[in-house]
KOLDO-817407 format. One record per residue: residue in three letters; z, y, x of N, C-alpha, C in turn. Coordinates in steps of 0.05 Angstrom, whole numbers, padded with zeros to 5 digits, always signed. Layout:
# KOLDO-817407
ALAZYXZYXZYX;...
This chain:
# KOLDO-817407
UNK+00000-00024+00017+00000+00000+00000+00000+00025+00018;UNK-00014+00051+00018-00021+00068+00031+00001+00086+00015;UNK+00004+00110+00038+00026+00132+00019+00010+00141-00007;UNK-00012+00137-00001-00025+00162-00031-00027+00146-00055;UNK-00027+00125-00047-00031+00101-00079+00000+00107-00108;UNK+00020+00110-00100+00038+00125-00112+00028+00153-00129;UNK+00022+00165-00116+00006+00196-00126-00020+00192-00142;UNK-00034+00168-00135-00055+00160-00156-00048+00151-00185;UNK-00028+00132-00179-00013+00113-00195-00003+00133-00229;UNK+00014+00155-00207+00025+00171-00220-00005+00193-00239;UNK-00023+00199-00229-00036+00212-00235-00061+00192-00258;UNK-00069+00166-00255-00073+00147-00277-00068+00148-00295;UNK-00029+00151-00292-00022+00153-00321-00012+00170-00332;UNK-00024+00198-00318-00016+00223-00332-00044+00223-00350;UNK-00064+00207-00343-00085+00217-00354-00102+00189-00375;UNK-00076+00176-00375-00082+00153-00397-00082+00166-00417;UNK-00109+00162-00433-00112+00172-00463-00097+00162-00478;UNK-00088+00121-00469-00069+00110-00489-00038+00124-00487;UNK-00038+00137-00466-00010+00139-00463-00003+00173-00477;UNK-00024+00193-00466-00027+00211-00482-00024+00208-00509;UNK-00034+00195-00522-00039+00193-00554-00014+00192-00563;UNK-00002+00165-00549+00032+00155-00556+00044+00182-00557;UNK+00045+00197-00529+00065+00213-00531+00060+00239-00556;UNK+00033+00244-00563+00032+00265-00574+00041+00253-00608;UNK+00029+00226-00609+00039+00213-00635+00074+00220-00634;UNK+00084+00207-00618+00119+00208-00617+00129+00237-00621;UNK+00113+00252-00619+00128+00284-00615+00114+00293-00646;UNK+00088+00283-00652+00087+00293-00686+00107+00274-00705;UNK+00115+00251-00696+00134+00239-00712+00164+00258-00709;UNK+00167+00264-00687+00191+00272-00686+00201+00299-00697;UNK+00171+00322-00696+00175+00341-00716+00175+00333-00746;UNK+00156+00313-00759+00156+00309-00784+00187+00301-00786;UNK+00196+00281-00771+00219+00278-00793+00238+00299-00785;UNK+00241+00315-00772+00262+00341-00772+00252+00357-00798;UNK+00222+00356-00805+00217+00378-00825+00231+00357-00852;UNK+00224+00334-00849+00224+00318-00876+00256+00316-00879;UNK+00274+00325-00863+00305+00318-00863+00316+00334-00884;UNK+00303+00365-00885+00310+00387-00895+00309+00380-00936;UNK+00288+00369-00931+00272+00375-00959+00293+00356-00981;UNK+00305+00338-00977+00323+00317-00999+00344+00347-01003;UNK+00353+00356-00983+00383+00377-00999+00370+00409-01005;UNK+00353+00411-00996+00337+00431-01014+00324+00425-01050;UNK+00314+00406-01044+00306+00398-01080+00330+00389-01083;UNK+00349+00378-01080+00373+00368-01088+00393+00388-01102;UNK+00393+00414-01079+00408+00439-01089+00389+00465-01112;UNK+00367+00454-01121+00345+00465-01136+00355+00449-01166;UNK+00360+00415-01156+00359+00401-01184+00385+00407-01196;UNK+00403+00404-01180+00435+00415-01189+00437+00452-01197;UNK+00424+00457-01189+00423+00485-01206+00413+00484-01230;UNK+00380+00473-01228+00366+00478-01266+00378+00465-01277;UNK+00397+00434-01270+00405+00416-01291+00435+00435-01306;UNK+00449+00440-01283+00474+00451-01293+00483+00483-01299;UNK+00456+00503-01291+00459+00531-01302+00443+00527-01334;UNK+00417+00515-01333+00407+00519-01360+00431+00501-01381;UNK+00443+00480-01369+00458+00464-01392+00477+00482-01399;UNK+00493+00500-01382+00507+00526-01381+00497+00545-01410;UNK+00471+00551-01405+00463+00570-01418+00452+00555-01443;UNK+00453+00537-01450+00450+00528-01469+00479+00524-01484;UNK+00494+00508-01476+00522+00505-01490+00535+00537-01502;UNK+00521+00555-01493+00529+00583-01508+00531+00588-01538;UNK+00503+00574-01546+00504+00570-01564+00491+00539-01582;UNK+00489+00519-01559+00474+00492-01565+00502+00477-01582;UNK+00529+00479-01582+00542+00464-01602+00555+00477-01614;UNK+00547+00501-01631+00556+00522-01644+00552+00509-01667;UNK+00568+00508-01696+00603+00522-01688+00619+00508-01678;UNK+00617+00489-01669+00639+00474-01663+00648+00476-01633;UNK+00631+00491-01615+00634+00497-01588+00619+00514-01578;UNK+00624+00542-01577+00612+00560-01563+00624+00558-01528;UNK+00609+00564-01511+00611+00581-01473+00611+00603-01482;UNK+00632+00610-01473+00628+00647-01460+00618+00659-01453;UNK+00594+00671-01461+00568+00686-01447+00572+00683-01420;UNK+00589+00708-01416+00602+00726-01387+00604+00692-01373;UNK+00618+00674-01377+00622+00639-01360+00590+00635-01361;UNK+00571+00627-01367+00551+00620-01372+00537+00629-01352;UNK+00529+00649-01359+00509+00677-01351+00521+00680-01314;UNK+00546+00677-01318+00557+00674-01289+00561+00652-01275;UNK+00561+00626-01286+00554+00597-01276+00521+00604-01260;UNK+00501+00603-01275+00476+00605-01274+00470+00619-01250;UNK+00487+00646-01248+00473+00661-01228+00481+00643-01198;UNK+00513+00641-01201+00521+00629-01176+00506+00606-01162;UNK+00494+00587-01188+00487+00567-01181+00459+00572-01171;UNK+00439+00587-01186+00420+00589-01168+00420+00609-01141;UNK+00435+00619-01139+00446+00637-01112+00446+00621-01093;UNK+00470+00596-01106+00477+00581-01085+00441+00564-01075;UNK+00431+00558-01095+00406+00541-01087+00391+00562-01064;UNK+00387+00583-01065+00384+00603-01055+00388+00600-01020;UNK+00408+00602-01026+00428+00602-00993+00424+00572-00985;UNK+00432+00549-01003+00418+00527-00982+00394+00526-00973;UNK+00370+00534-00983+00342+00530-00980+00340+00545-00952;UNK+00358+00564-00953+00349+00592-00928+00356+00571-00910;UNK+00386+00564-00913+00402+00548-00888+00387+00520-00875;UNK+00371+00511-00901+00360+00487-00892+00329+00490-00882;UNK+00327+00511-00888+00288+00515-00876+00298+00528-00856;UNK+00311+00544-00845+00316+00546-00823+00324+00522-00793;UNK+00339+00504-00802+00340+00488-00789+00312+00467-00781;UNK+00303+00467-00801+00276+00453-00800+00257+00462-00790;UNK+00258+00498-00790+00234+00509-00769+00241+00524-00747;UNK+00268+00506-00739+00280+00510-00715+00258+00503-00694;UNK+00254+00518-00664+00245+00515-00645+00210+00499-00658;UNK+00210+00514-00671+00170+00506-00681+00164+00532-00684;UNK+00135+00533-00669+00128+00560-00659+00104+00560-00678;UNK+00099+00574-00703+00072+00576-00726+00055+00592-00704;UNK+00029+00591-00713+00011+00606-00701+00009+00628-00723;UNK-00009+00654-00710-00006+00682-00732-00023+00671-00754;UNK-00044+00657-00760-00053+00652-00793-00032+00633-00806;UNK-00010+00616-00791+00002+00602-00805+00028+00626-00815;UNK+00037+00640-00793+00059+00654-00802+00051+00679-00813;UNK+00027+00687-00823+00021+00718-00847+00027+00692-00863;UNK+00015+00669-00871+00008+00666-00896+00042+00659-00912;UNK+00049+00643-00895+00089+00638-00893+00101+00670-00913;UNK+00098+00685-00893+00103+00713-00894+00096+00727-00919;UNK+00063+00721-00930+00062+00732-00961+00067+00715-00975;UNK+00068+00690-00978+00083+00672-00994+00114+00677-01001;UNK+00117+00681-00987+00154+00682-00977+00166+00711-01001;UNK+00142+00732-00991+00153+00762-01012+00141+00758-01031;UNK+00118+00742-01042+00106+00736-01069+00136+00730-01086;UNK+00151+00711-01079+00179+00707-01097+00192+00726-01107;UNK+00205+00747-01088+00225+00770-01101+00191+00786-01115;UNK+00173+00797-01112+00159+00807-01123+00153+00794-01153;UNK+00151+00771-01155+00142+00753-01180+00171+00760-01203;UNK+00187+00757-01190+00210+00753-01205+00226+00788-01217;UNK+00216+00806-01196+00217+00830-01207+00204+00840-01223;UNK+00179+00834-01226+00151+00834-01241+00161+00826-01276;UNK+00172+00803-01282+00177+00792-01295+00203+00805-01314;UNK+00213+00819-01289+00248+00835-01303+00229+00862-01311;UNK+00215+00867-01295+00206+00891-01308+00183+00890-01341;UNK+00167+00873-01338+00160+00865-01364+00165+00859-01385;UNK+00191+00844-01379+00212+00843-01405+00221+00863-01412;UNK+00232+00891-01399+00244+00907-01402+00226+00920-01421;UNK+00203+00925-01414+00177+00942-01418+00178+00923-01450;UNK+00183+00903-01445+00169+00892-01478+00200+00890-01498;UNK+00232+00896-01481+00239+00901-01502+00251+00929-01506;UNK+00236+00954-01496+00231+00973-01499+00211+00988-01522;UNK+00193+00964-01527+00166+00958-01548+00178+00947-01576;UNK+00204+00931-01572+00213+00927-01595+00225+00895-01595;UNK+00212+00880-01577+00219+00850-01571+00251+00842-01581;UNK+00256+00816-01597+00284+00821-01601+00294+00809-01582;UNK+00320+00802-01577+00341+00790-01562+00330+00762-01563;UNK+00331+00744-01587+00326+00724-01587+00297+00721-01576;UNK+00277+00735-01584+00254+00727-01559+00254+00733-01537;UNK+00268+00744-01526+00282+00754-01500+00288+00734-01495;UNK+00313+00722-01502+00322+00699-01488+00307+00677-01478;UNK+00278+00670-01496+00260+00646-01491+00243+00667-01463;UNK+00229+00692-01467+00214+00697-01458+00229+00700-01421;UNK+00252+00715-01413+00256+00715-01387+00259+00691-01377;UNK+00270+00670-01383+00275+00638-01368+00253+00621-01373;UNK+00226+00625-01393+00202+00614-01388+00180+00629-01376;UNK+00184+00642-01369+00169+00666-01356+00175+00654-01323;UNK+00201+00661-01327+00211+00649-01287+00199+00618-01288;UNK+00209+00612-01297+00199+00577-01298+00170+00577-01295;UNK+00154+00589-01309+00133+00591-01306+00117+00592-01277;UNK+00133+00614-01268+00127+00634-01247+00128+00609-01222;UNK+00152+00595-01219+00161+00578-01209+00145+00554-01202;UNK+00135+00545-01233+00113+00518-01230+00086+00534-01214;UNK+00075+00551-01225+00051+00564-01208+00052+00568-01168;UNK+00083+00571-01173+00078+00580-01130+00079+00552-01125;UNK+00092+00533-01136+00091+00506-01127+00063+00487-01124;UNK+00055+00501-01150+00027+00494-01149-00005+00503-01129;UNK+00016+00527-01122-00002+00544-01093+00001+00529-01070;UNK+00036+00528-01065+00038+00511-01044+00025+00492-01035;UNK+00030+00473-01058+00001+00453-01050-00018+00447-01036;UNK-00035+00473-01055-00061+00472-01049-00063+00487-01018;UNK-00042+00506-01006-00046+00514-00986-00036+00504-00963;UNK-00015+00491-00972-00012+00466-00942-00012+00440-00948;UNK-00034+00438-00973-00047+00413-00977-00024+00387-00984;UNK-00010+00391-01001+00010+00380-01002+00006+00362-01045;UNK+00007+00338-01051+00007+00328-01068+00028+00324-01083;UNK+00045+00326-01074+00075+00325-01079+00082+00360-01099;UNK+00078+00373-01083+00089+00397-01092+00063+00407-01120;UNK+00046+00399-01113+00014+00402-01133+00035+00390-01160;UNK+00035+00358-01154+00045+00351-01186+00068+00360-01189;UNK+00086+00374-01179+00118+00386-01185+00111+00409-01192;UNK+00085+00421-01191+00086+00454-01197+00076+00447-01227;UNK+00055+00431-01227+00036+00425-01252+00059+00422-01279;UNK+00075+00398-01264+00101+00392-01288+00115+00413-01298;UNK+00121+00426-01273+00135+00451-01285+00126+00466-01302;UNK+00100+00480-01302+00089+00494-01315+00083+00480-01346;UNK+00080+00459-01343+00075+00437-01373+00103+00442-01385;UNK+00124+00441-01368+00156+00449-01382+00152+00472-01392;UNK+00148+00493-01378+00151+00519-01391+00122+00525-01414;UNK+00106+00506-01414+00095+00516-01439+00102+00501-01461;UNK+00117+00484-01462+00125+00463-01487+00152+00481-01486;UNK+00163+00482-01471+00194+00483-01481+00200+00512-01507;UNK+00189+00538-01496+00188+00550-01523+00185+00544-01546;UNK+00169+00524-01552+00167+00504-01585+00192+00500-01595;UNK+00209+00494-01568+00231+00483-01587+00254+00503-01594;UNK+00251+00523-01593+00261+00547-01596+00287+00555-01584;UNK+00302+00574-01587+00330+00578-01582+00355+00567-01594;UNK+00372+00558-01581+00379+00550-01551+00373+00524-01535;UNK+00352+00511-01552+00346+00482-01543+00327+00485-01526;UNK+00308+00513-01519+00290+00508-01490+00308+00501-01464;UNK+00328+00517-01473+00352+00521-01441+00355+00489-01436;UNK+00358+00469-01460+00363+00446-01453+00336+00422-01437;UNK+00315+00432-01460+00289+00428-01444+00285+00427-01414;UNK+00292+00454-01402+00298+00465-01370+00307+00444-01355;UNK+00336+00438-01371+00355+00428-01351+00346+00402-01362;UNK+00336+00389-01371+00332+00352-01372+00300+00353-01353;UNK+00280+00368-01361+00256+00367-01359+00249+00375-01331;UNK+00256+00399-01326+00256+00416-01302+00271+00415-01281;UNK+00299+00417-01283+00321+00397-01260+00310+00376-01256;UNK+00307+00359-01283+00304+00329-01270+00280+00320-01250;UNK+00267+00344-01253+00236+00337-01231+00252+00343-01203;UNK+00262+00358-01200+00270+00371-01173+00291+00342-01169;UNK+00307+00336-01180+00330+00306-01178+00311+00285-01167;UNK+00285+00272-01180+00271+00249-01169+00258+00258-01150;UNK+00253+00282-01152+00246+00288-01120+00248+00280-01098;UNK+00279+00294-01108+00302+00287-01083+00302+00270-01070;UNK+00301+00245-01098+00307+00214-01090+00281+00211-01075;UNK+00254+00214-01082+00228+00203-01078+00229+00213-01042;UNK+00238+00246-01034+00239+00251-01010+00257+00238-00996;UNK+00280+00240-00999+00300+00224-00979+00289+00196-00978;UNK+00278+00172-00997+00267+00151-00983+00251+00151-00970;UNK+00230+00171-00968+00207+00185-00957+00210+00194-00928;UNK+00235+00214-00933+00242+00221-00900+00260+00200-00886;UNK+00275+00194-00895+00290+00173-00886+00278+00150-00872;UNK+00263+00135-00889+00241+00112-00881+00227+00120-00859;UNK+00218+00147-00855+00203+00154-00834+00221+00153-00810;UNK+00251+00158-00812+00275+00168-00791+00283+00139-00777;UNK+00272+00118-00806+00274+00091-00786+00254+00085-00768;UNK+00232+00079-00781+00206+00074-00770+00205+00078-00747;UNK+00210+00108-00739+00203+00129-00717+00227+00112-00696;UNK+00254+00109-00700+00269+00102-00684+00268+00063-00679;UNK+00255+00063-00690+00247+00023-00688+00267+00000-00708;UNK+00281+00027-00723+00297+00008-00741+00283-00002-00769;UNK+00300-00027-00786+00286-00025-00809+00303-00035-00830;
């Protein structure tokens, strides 16, 4: 063996395509499942909000007379809870796009996606206002702001999709939006319940469908099964 056969050796298999591949395969497995880790307690903290703020806002008046909620309890369950969904999603997409560097068309589009939400949802407070300034009563009020958001909600999911090509989020936006156009039929206070069986419950099997999803991948990747 000559000194330089070492330095070849080494240089062979810097430039093995099989070995290349492996490594670049092992390092997209290893981002996917950091991203896929996030996603079970994000829809998880989504499904525990719609199931238990709309059931909230329904019990206000859903077993009347025999059991009214206290607006002010209700109205204040609801907010916390989707707040809180709020704050986990931040906490958990953050960790997930920890040390991943987007390129600038991936991070504008992140970026107008991201303010499309508080813009959608202001849009919506303002049009209500505007329509019950026009005369709208309370009781259509109440159907129109929480199927309106819901609405709003199935459509970006449905964007998502299509823009980072995602099938998953396509049929979770589609459903949603099929919720929020049936559920007004059933009028006040039984859409709120609609919400929370129909609408939570998508974000709940989610959950389940992702965590076997990411999980299974967390084995795979590590050689377990």
């Amino acid at each position: 063996m000559t000194p330089d056969e070492p330095a070849d050796e080494g240089l062979d298999a810097a430039m093995d395509p099989a070995a290349a591949l492996e490594l670049l395969t092992n390092e997209q497995n290893r981002m996917q499942r950091r991203m896929a880790a996030g996603l079970p307690v994000i829809l998880g903290a989504w499904g525990i909000a719609w199931s238990v703020g709309f059931t909230m806002l329904w019990l206000i008046d859903g077993l009347a007379p025999g059991f009214r909620m206290p607006l002010a309890i209700a109205v204040a369950a609801f907010i916390v809870l989707m707040a809180g969904a709020v704050v986990v999603s931040a906490v958990a997409g953050a960790r997930m796009g920890r040390g991943i560097r987007a390129g600038a068309s991936a991070a504008w589009t992140g970026a107008v996606f991201g303010l499309t939400w508080p813009i959608g949802f202001v849009a919506i407070f303002v049009l209500g206002s505007a329509l019950l300034s026009a005369g709208m009563s309370r009781e259509v009020a109440n159907i129109y702001y929480p199927t309106a958001s819901v609405m709003f909600v199935g459509i970006m999911y449905f964007i998502a999709g299509g823009v980072w090509q995602n099938w998953g989020s396509i049929v979770m936006g589609g459903w949603i939006v099929l919720v929020a156009c049936v559920a007004p039929f059933f009028g006040y206070p039984t859409h709120y319940l609609v919400f929370a069986v129909a609408g939570g419950g998508v974000f709940l099997v989610a959950t389940v469908v992702t965590a076997i999803w990411a999980y299974g991948r967390r084995d795979s990747g590590t050689g377990r099964r």
